[in-house]
N, C-alpha and C positions, 0 to 999 in steps of 0.2 A: 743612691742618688734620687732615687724614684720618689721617695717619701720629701725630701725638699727642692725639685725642683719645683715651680710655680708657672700652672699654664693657663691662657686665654680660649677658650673655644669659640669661636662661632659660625654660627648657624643661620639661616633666612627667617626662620620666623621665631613667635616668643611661645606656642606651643611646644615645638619641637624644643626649643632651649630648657625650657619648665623641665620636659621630660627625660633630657641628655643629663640635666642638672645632677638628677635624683639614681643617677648610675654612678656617674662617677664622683659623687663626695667631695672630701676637702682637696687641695691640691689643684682645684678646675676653676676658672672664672667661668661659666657661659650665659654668656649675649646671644643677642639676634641682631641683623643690621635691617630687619624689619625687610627683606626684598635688596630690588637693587637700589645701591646706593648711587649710581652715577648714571646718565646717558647720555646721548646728543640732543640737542636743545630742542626743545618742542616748540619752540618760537622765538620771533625776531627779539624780544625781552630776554629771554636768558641767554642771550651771546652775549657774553665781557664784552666791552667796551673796546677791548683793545683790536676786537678782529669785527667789528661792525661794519669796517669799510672794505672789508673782504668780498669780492663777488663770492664767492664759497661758503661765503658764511651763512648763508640762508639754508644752505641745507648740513650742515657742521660736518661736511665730507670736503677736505683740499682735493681734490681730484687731478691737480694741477702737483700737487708732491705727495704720491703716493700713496694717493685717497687714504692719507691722516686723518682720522676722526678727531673730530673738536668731542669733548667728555664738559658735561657739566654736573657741580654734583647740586642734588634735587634739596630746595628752601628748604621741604622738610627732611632732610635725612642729614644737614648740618649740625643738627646736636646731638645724634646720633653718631656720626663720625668725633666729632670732640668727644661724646662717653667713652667711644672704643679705645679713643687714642692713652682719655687719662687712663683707662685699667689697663693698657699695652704696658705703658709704662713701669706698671709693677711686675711684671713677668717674666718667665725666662724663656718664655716660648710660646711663640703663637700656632694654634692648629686653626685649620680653615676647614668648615665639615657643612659646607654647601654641598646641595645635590649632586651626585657624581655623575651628571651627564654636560652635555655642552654649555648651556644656561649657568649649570653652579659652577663649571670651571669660570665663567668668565665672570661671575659677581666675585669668587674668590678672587682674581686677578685686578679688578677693581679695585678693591678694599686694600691689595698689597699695593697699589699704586697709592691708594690715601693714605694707611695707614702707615706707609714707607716703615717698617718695623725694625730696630736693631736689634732684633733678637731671631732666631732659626726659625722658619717660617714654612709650614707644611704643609702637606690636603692632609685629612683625614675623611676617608668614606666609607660610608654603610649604607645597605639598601634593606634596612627594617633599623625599627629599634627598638631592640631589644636589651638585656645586660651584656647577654657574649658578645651581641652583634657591635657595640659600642667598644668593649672590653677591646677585641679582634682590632677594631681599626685604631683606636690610640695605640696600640703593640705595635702596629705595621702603618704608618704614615708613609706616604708617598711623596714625592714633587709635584711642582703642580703640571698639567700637561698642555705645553704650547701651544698643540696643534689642535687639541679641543678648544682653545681659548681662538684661536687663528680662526676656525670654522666658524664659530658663534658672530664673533665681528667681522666676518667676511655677510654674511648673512646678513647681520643688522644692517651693515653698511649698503649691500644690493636694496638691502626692500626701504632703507630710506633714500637714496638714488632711484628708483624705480618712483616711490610713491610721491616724491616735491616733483621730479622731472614731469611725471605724465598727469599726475593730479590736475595741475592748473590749466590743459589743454581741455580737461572736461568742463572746468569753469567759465572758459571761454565759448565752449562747441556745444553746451548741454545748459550746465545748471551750476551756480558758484555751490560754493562750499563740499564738493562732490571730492571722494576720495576712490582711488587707484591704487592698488597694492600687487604684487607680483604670483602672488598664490590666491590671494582675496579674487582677485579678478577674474582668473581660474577658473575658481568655484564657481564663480558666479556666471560663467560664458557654459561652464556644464547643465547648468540648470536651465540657462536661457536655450540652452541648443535641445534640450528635455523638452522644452514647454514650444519649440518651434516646430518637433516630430507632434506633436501634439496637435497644432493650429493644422498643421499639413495632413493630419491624418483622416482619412476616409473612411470609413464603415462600411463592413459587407456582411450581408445577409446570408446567412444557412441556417438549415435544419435539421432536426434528428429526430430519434425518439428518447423518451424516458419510459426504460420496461421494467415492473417488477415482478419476478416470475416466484412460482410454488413450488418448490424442492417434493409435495407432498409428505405423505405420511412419514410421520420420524426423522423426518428432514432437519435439522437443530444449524441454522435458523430456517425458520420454514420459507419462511419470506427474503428474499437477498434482489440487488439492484442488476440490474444489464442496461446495456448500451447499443444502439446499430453500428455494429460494424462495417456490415457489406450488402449491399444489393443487387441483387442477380452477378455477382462475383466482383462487382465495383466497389472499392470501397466508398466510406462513406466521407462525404469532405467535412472536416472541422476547422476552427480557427487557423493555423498554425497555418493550413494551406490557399492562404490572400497574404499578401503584400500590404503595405501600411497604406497604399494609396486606395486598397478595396480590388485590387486586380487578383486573379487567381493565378498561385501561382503554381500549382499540382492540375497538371490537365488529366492525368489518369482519376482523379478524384470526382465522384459523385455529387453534385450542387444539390440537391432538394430543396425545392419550393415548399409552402405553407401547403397548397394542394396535395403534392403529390407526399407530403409528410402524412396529412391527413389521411389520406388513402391508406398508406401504407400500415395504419394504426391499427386502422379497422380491422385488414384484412387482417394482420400479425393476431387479432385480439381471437381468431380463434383458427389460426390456424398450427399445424403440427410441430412440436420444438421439442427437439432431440438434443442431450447432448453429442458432440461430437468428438470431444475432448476435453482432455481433463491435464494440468500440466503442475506440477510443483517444485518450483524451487527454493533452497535454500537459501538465507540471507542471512548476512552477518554482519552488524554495526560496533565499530571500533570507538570509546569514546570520544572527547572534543580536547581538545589539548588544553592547555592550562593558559589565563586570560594574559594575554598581552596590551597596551594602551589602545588596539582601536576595535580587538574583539570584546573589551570592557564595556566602550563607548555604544558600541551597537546594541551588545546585550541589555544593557541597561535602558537604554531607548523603546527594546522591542520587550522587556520582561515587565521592568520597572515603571515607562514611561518619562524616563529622565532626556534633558537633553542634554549636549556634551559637555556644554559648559559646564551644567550641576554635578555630573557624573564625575566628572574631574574634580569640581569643588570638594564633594565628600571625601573623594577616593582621598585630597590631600591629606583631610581633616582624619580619615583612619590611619594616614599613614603618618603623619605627624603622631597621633598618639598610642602608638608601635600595634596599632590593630593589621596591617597589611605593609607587608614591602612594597616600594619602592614604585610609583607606579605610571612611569613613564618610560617604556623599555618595549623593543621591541621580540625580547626571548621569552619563548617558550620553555624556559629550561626547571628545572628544579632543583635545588641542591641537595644533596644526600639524606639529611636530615628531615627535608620537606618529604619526601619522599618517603622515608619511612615515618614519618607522623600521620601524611594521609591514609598509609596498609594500614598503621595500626586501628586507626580510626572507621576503617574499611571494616575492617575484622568484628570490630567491637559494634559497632551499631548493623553491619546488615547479614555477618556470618563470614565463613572461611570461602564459600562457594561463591561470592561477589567479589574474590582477589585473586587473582592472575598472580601464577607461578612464578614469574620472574615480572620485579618492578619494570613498567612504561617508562622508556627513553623520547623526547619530543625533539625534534631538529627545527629550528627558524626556517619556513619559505622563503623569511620576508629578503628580497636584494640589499644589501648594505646594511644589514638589520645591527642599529644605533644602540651604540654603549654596552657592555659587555655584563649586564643586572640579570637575576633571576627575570621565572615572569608574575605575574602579580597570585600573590598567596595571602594565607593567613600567616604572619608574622611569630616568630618562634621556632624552636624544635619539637612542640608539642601545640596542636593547633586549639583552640578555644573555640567549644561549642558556640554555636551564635544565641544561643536561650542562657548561656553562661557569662555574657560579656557585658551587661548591663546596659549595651545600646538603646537606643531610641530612632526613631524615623529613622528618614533617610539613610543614616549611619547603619543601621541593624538592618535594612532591607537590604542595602549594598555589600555589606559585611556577607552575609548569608548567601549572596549570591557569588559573591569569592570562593566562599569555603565550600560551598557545593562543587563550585566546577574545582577546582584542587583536590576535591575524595574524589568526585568521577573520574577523573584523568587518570589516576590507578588502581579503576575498580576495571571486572570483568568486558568482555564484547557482550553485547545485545546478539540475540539470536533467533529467529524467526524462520518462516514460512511465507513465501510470495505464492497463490492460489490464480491461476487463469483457466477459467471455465471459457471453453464455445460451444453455440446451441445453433445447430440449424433450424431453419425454421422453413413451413413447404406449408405456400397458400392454397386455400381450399380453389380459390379461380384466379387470373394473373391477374396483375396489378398492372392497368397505364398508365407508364409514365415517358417523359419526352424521351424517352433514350427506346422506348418499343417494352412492349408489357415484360413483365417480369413475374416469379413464381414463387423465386428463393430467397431468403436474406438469411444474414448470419448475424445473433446479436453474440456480445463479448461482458463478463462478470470478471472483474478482479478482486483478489480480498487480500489481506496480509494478517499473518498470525503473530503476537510475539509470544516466542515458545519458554525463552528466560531473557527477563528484562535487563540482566546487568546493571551497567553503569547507569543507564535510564531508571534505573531504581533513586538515584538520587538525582539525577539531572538532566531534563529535557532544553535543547537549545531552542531560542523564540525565534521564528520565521515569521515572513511577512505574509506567506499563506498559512493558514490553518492546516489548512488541507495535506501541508507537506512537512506536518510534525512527525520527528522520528518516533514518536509515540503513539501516532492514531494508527486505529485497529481497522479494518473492516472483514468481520469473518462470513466466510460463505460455508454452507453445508456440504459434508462428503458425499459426493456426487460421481456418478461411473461413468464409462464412453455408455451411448444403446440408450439411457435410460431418459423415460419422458416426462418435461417436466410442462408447468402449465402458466398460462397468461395470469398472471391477477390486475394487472391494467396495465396498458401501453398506451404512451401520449405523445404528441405529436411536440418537439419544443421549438422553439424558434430563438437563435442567437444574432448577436453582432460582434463583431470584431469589437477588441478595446483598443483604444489607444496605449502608446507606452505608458506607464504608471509614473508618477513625477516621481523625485525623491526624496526620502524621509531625511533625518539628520542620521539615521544607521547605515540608509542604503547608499548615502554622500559619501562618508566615511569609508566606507568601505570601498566606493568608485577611485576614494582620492589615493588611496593605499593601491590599488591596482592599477593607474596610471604611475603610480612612485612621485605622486605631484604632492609638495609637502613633508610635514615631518608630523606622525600620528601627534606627538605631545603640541601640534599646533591647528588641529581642527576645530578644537573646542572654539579656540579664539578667531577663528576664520570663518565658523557660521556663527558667533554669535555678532561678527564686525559687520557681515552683508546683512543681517537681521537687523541690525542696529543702523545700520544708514540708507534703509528704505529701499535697498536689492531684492528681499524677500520678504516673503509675507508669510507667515502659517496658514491652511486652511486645513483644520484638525490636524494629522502632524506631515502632512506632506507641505514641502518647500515650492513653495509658488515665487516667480519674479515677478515682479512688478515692470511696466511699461517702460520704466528709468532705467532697470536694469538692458532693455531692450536698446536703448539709445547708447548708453555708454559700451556696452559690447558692442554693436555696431563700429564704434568709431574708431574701439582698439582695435576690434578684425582687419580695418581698412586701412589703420594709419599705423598701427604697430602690432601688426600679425604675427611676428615671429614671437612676440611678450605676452602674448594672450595663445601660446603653441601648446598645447597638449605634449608632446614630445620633448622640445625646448626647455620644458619647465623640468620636467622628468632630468634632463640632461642637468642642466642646472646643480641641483637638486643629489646627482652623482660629484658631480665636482664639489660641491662644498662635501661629500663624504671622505672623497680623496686626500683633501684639506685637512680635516681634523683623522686622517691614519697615516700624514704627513707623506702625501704621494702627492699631490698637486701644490704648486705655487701659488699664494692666494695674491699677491699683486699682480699676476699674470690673468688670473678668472676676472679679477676685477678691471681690469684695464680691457678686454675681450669684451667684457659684457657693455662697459661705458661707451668703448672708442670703435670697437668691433675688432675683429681677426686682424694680425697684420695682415698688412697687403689687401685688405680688403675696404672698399668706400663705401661707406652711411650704412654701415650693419650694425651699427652702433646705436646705444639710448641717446648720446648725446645728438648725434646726425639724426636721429627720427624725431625726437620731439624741436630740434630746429627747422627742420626742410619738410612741415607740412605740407607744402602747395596752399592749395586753395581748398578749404576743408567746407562742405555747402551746410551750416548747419542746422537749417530749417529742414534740411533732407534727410541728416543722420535721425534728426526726433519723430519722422514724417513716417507710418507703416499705411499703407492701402488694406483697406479690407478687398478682399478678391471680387470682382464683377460687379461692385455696388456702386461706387462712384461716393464711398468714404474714405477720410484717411481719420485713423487714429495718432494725431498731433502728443508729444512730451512738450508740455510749456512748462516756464519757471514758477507758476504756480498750482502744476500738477498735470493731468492728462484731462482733452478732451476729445470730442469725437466735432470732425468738421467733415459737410455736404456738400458736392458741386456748387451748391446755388448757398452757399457760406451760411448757413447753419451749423449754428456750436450746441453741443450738451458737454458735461464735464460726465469724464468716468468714476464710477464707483472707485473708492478704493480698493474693495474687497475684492472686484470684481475680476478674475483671473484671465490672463491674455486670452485662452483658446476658448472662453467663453465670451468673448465678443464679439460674437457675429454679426453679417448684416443685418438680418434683421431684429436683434438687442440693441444694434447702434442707431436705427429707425424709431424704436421706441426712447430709444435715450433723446432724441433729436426732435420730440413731439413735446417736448419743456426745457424748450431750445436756454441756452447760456446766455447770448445775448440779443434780447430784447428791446435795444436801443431805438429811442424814439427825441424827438424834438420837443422842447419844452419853448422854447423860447429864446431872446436873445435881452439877458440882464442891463437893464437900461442906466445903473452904476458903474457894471464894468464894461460894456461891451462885449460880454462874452457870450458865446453858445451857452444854453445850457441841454443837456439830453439826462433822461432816466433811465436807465439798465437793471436787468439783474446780472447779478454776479456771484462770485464763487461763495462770497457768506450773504448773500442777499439781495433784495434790492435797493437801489441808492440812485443819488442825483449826484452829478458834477457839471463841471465845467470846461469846457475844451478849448485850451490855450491854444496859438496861435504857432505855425511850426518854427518859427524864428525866436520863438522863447526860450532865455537860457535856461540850462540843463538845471541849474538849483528850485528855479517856480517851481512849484506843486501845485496841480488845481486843487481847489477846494471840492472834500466830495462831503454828503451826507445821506446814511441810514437813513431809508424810509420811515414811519412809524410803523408801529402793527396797525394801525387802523387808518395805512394807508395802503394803497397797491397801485401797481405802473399805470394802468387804466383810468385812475381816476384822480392821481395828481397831476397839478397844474404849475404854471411859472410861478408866481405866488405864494405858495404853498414849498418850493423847490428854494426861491430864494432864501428863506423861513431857515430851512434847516444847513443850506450852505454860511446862514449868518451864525450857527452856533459855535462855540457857547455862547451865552446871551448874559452881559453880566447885569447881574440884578442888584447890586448896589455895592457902597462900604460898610462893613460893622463901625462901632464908636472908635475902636484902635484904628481903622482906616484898611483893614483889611477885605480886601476885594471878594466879592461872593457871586459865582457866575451857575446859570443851571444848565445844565448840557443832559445830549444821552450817551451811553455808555453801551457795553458789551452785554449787561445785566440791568439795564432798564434807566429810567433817569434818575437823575441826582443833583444835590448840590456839593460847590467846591470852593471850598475856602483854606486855601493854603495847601497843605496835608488834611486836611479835613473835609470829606464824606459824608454825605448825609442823602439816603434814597429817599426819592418821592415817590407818590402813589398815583402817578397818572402821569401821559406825555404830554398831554396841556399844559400842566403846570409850569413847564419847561420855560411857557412863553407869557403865562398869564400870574405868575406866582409874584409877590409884590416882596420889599426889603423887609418890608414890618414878619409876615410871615415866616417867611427865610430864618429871621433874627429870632422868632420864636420857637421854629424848629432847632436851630444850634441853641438856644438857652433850653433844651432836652436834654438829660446826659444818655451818651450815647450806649448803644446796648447792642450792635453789633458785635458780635463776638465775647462775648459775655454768659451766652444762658452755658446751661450745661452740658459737655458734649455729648452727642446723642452714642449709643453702646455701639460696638463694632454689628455687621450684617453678618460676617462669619469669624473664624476661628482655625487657622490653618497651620500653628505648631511653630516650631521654632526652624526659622531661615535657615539652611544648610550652610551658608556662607558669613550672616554677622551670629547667626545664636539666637535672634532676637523671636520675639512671640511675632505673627504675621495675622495679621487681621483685614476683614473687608469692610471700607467706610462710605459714607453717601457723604459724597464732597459737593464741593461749592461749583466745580466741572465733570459732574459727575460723576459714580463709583469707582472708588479708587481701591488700591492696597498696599500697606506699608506695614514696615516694620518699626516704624520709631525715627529711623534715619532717612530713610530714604521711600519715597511716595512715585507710584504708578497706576498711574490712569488705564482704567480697564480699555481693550481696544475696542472697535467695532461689533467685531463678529464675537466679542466675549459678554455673554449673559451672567449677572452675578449671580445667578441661580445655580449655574451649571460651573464655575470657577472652583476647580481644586486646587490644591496643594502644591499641585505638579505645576497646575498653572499660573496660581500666586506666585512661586518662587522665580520663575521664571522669567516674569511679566518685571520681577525686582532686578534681577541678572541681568538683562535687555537695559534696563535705565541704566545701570551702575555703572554698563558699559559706554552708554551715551555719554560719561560726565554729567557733573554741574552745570547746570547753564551759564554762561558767562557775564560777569557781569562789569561793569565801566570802573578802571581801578579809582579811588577815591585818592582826592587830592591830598597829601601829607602836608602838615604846617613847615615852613620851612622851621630850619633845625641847623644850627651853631656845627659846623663842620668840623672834627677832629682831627686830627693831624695827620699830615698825607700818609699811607702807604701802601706798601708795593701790595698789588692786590696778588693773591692763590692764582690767579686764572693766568697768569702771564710765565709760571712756570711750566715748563715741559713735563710731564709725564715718566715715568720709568719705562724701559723695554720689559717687556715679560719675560720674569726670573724663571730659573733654573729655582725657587722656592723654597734653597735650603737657609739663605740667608737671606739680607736686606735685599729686594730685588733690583734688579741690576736693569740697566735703563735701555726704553723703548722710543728711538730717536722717532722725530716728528710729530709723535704722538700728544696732541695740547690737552691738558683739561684744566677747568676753572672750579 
């Protein structure tokens, strides 16, 4: 039967199809459905017609029966659903071999609702593709599994309830177009609550010495480092011992001043140093377990340079063409096979003596640790050198960094030497210091040996300190108790406390994994969404919030604190795990989370985003700087800083919260924002007029009268360049409030006006442009002129485009070649499709690879800008019919046949 039955495959993308194609031969249809084919409508336009007068329908959740999701399926994925349908139709069976974790059950379960199939209807999955690994799963096809499918749309369903219900209170309390997410916001109150220990943080002063002593003769290293440990039997205070605020919080610990540091220099620099002891221990280092999704994400962050978005990008792109399994999981596991492919490879490149006698067993930490996949490898029973796989970029760096940690995980322990030397030391006469003279101090050498490298033969993990690589050495000399060693210079140093360190996108990652807030395969899309809607800012790769993000956490803190809960979210987060191992009720989680507990009042999303109170919200955007008599205002067209006595400057964008102190807000306030002065009163219209500067400049308007309806608009206009606030007058004011200035008809009768622009003046006739070469002319330029310049043909855009500034390799995400260009808004980079304006703090001198791709990632995720639909001619109507969108949906099948129907459930 095997040889004539006829089957359909498909899969989510047209990579992975290509490559399932080329396994299984004749006998297979496979497609892609290109992603998901369906969701809830991303706006008031794609809700059917039939459910527009639905209050529900704004957000495609009934919450009113059973928070039934509305399902639309997407413009473009309509003729994709008709290809699937016409090859269904020739087949005898359809397999579904979407991703085997939550996400691919539920595009699987889509596509059975479109594609309603009358033929046996199965999962098929695999977590590599490989021959066997494909072979294995058409053998053993599955049903699809409900309660993964349940989980997924429980989820979708919370974060687009979460994100229409609370979004629009930020529109109103903040800024329009602002968004709110259940995990997004999360992230983003971590960061903001980082950069608040930050602004609160105090600095404290101490001191010590830096000693480096002489092992003497034969000594091997002769020269080695020491530390103060102790003075006259007190230790010595370091960091560790103050408090964030600058208080001390170790009172038995030693303060040193600059003074009594300095003393103490001197006197150590010739006085008597003994050791005292000599201590060794042993140390032993176990490798790193085998990459899971968010120890990927980090390593790749801290090794590579990558951020999560891209790391993930690649990761798909090797996994789609069978270079690494599966790699959204959160098991550290290996399967048999893997395991002994990495021995062998163990064996073969570093000897018998870098392989551990019995294969390494890994156990998941992780709580609820998601979908039952190996953890991320090289793909195969036999793994593919990375000099052997043809890669390129990003692909080959990321590959390589797979397959190392996969041979380390079952190579040998590392093995060492921990060395601590103490040297007394006894001055020639005491030393005054505030505590009463002193005689004695004790300094302290540590060293570490590694004695056989092991697993660190093939793989060191990247840390955010240097300093605490499992690989760095510091060796000291073998040194006896008795014996005297000598000063080769002792200094005095002087530290401060640091503030907490912000976080990177690895050390995020890893914070969100240790609260359990999230699911690893959705960080990537969670820093790149607060990146992308002006919550965060990079400053090289540590995650800065922006003042916006300051305002909107505020207001979730105050007004829906349990949504923005560290705990809550955590909590959350277990119950949707319940959900898909078919332990919790998902219309139970969902009605909990909308309406609140029974029995209990306004615990609920719905009861919080109704029963605001009185929200003040000049107060939530409002921060004080401490003792100055500033506040740092969030307005709708960005942040500035305002003075008791109303002085404005606007903030840097770049400019990072804990760095605007008072007095940077002093200086910001010395080329104050508004400069408003009186011009006059327009003896045309009666109007005020005053000149300002403002956010892109200086300019004149006019100021209407408070009884003017809300549609007027004063008239405003851009100063010239060769004018300034000082030295324009009414006159001069009226001039440019009269622009454009039309300067005649051509012979068609087409109207030609000259104005200024964004880019200096011009003329405008119809669609047609034409720059001048002064702002005079604006007002002095005659028709005759005008008509001579349009009888020019025009040459804008026309010469030849000038060569790219750099050359940065093909996109990880389209393929395409990535290049740096000097644009018409300055240096930009694109790949062909899609164009990104270099930001601020980026110099295209200094612009890599790492941050062209990224800088394109950031946009992609922004969207198209949107643009005014264009009005369609009308069009000869065809004869009514029943539209798709008015049928019900199917219940989600048991998947051996046509799927069997899912009441309430609408899609269009």
């Amino acid at each position: 039967m095997a040889g004539t039955v006829k089957r359909l495959v498909i899969v989510e993308s047209p990579t992975k199809a290509t490559k399932i194609a080329g396994y299984l031969g004749e006998g297979y249809i496979v497609e892609s459905s290109r992603g998901h084919i369906r969701d809830l409508p991303k706006g008031a336009a794609d809700v059917p017609a039939k459910y527009k007068g639905e209050k529900w329908a704004r957000t495609g959740v009934n919450v009113d029966d059973g928070f039934q999701p509305l399902y639309v399926v997407a413009a473009d994925k309509k003729a994709t659903i008709k290809d699937l349908k016409a090859k269904l139709a020739g087949v005898d069976e359809l397999l579904l071999a979407t991703d085997g974790d939550r996400e691919g059950e539920a595009i699987a379960w889509h596509l059975l609702q479109e594609l309603k199939p009358k033929v046996p209807a199965l999962r098929m999955v695999f977590h590599e593709i490989t021959p066997s690994a494909i072979a294995e799963a058409v053998s053993h096809p599955r049903e699809l599994d409900v309660d993964l499918v349940d989980a997924q749309e429980t989820r979708r369903i919370l974060d687009r309830l979460y994100g229409y219900e609370v979004s629009p209170v930020l529109w109103k309390k903040v800024m329009p177009k602002l968004s709110a997410g259940r995990v997004q916001s999360v992230a983003t109150r971590l960061i903001v609550d980082k950069e608040r220990q930050r602004i609160a943080f105090v600095p404290a002063s101490y001191w010590d010495l830096d000693a480096v002593l002489d092992g003497g003769e034969g000594a091997e290293p002769r020269n080695f480092p020491a530390r103060l440990g102790s003075v006259g039997g007190s230790r010595v205070a370091q960091g560790r011992d103050f408090s964030a605020d600058g208080v001390q919080t170790s009172k038995d610990a030693l303060v040193l001043d600059e003074a009594a540091a300095k003393a103490l220099a001197e006197a150590l620099g010739s006085a008597t140093l003994t050791v005292s002891s000599v201590e060794a221990k042993p140390y032993t280092r176990r490798p790193y377990e085998p990459f899971r999704t968010t120890t990927l994400q980090q390593e790749a962050g801290r090794k590579l340079g990558f951020t999560s978005q891209r790391t993930m990008s690649v990761a798909q792109e090797l996994y789609e063409k069978g270079f690494i399994t599966y790699m959204r999981t959160d098991s550290v596991t290996l399967a048999a096979s893997a395991v002994t492919a990495a021995r062998a490879q163990v064996a073969e490149l570093f000897g018998e003596k870098y392989l551990p006698a019995k294969p390494r067993v890994y156990v998941s930490k992780v709580k609820n640790a998601q979908e039952a996949h190996e953890a991320i490898r090289p793909a195969g029973d036999t793994f593919r050198h990375p000099d052997s796989t043809g890669l390129h970029g990003d692909a080959s760096r990321l590959y390589r960094l797979v397959w190392m940690r996969t041979i380390a995980s079952q190579m040998a322990d590392a093995k060492g030497e921990q060395l601590t030397v103490k040297i007394d030391a006894r001055t020639q006469s005491p030393v005054a210091l505030a505590t009463g003279p002193v005689e004695t101090a004790e300094l302290i050498s540590s060293g570490r040996t590694i004695l056989f490298h092991g697993f660190l033969k093939a793989y060191v993990a990247g840390v955010d300190d240097d300093s605490a690589s499992d690989d760095s050495q510091s060796r000291l000399p073998q040194l006896q108790e008795g014996q005297e060693v000598y000063a080769e210079s002792i200094t005095a140093a002087g530290h401060e406390t640091k503030p907490p360190a912000r976080f990177t996108e690895p050390s995020l990652v890893a914070k969100l994994e240790e609260l359990e807030i999230g699911r690893p395969s959705t960080y990537a899309s969670i820093i790149r969404t607060i990146t992308a809607r002006d919550y965060v800012f990079k400053k090289g790769s540590a995650l800065v919030p922006t003042w916006l993000a300051f305002a909107v956490t505020r207001l979730l803190e105050e007004h829906f604190a349990e949504l923005v809960d560290y705990k809550f979210t955590a909590q959350l987060e277990e119950l949707l795990d319940e959900i898909a191992s078919g332990n919790a009720d998902r219309l139970k989680v969902l009605t909990e989370f909308y309406r609140g507990p029974e029995g209990a009042e306004n615990q609920g999303l719905a009861a919080l985003v109704s029963e605001l109170g009185d929200i003040d919200a000049r107060g939530l955007s409002t921060f004080p700087l401490k003792d100055s008599g500033i506040d740092v205002r969030v307005g709708r067209y960005g942040t500035y800083v305002e003075s008791s006595d109303g002085r404005r400057a606007n903030v840097p964008e770049d400019l990072p919260p804990d760095a605007l102190t008072p007095e940077v807000a002093e200086e910001l306030l010395s080329t104050p924002l508004d400069e408003e002065h009186e011009l006059g009163v327009d003896p045309d219209t009666g109007l005020l007029v005053v000149a300002k500067n403002g956010r892109y400049g200086p300019y004149v308007t006019e100021v209407l009268p408070e009884d003017a309806p809300k549609s007027r608009k004063p008239r405003t206009g851009s100063l010239f360049a060769s004018m300034t606030l000082d030295t324009i007058d009414l006159e001069a004011a009226r001039q440019l409030l009269s622009l454009p200035r039309i300067v005649g008809n051509d012979p068609d009768g087409a109207e030609i006006t000259a104005q200024n622009g964004r880019y200096g003046p011009y003329l405008k006739r119809g669609s047609d442009s034409r720059s001048l070469t002064s702002e005079s002319q604006i007002f002095d330029i005659t028709l005759e002129e005008a008509l001579a310049i349009y009888a020019q043909p025009k040459t804008r855009g026309r010469a030849a485009a000038a060569p790219p500034l750099k050359e940065f390799g093909e996109d990880p995400v389209s393929g395409k070649p990535v290049v740096l260009k000097s644009g018409r808004f300055g240096p930009y980079v694109t790949d062909g499709e899609t164009n990104a304006t270099l930001r601020r703090d980026d110099s295209p001198e200094d612009v890599d690879p790492a941050r062209a791709f990224e800088l394109l990632a950031e946009k992609r995720a922004k969207g198209p800008a949107k643009k005014p639909a264009a009005k369609k001619p009308a069009a000869k109507k065809p004869a009514a019919k029943k539209p798709a969108a008015t049928k019900a949906p199917a219940r989600k099948p048991a998947a051996t046949k046509a799927p069997a129907k899912k009441s309430g459930t609408t899609k269009a």
